[in-house]
C-alpha positions as CSV (number, residue, x, y, z in Angstrom):
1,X,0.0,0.0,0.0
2,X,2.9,2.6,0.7
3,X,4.4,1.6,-2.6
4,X,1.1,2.8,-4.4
5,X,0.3,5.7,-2.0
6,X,4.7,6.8,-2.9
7,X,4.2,6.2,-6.5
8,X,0.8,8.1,-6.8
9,X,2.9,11.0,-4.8
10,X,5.0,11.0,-7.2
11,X,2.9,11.3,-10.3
12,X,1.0,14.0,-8.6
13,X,4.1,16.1,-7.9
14,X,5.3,15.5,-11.9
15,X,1.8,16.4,-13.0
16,X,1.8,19.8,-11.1
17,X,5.2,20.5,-12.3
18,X,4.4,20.2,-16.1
19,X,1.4,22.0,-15.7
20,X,3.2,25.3,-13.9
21,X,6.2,24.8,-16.4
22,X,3.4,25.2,-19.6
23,X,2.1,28.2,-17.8
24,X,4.8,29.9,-18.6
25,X,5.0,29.5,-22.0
26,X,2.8,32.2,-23.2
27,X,2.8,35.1,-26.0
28,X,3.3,37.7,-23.1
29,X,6.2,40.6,-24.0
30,X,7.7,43.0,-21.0
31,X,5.7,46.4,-21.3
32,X,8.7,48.8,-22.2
33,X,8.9,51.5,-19.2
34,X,10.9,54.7,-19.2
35,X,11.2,57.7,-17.2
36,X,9.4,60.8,-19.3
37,X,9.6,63.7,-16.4
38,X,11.4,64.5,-13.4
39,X,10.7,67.3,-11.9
40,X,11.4,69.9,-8.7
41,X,8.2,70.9,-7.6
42,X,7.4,74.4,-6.1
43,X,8.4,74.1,-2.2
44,X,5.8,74.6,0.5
45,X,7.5,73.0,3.3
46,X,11.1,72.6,4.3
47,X,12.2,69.2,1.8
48,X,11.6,69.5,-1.8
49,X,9.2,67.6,-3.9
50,X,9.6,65.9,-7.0
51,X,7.4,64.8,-9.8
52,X,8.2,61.6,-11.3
53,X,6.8,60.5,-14.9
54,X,6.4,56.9,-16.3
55,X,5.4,56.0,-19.5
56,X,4.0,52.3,-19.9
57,X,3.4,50.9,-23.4
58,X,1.7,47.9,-23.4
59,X,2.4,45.1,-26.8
60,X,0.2,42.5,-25.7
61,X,-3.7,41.4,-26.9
62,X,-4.3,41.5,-23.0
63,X,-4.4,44.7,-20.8
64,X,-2.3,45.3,-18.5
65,X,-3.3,45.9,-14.9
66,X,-0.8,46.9,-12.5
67,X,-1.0,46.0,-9.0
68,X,1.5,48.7,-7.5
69,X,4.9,50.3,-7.8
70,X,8.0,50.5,-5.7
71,X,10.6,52.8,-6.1
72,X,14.1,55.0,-4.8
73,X,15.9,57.8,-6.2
74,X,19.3,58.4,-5.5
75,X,20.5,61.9,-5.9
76,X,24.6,62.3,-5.7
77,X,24.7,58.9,-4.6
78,X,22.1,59.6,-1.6
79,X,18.7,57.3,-1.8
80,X,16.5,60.2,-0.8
81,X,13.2,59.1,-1.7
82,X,11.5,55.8,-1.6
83,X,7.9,55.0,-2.1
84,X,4.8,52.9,-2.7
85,X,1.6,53.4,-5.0
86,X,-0.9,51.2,-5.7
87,X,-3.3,53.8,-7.5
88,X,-2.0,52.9,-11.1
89,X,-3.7,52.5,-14.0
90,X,-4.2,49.8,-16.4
91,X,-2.6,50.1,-19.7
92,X,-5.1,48.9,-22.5
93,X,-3.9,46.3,-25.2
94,X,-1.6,47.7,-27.4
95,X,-1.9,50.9,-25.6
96,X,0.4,53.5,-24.2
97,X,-0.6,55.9,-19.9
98,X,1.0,57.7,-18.2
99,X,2.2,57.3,-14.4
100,X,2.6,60.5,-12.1
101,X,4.5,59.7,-9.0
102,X,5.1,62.6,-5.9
103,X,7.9,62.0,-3.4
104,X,9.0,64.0,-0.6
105,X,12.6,63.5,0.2
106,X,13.6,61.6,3.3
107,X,14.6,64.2,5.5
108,X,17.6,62.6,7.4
109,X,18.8,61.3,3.9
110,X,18.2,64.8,2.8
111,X,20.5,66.2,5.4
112,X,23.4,64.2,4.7
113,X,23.2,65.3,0.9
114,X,23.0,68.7,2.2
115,X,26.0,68.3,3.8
116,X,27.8,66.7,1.1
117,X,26.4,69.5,-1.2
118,X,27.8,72.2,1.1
119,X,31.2,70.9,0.9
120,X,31.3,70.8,-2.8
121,X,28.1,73.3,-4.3
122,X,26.9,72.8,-7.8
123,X,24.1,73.4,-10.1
124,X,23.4,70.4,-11.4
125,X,22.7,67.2,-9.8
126,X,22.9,63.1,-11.4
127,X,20.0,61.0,-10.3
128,X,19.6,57.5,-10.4
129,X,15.8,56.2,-10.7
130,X,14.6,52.7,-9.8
131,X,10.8,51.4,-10.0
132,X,9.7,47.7,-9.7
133,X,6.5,47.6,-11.0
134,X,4.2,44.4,-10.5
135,X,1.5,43.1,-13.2
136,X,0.4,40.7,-10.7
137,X,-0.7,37.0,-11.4
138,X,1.9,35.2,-13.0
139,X,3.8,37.9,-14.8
140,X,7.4,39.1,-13.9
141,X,8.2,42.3,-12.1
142,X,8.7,45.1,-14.6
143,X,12.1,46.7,-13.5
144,X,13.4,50.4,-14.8
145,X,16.7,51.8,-14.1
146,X,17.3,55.3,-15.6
147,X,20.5,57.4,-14.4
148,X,20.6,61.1,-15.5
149,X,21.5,64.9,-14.2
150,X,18.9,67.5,-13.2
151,X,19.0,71.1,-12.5
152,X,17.1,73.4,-9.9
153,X,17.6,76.0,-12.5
154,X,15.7,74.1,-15.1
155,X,13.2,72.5,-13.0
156,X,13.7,69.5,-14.9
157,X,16.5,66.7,-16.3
């Protein structure tokens, strides 16, 4: 009997197996994801804001629904702003939105860029941006890396 019940394990286990590996193969492409805006925002308080912009295009038959968003900025080397959103919206098949992102910059964080600022001023600052978005279900994490320099002056990269 514990041969049968060891053997029917088995099969089971194999079965499952086969069946997650052939859900994998699908027709689904990686949305392509890059950074359109980022931007200083007027100041109200004492830490800047910044506006980040996405720009999702979707090349599947399927819309795509996004479940959230994590990302970090690093400015000079600094990761001064980390967040969460889970208001996104879904991208239609073969369609193209938009993603506006606000972030406040961590204010210890913020300091110690201050201080490294002081010691050596400039105009212009590199960033480094970093979002893991997540289709849910099945589908991979979409990840975007974009480095780049910004100005105060400017308002923008």
């Amino acid at each position: 009997m514990k041969k049968y019940f060891g053997l029917l394990f088995v099969l089971s286990i194999s079965l499952y197996l086969g069946g997650c590996a052939g859900m994998g193969v699908s027709d689904f492409e990686s949305p392509v994801v890059s950074l359109q805006t980022f931007k200083v925002l007027p100041q109200n308080g004492v830490s800047p804001r910044f506006e980040i912009g996405l720009h999702v295009i979707n090349p599947n038959r399927q819309p795509l629904t996004l479940k959230g968003i994590y990302y970090t900025v690093e400015i000079e080397g600094y990761e001064v702003l980390a967040g969460v959103s889970n208001s996104l919206p879904t991208v239609e098949p073969y369609g193209e939105a938009d993603i506006i992102i606000e972030a406040a910059v961590d204010f210890i964080k913020g300091i110690k860029l201050i201080n490294s600022l002081m010691q050596e001023p400039r105009d212009s600052f590199q960033y480094s941006f970093q979002a893991k978005l997540d289709p849910g279900g099945f589908a991979r994490r979409i990840i975007v890396q974009e480095d780049g320099e910004f100005s105060l002056k400017q308002g923008k990269y």
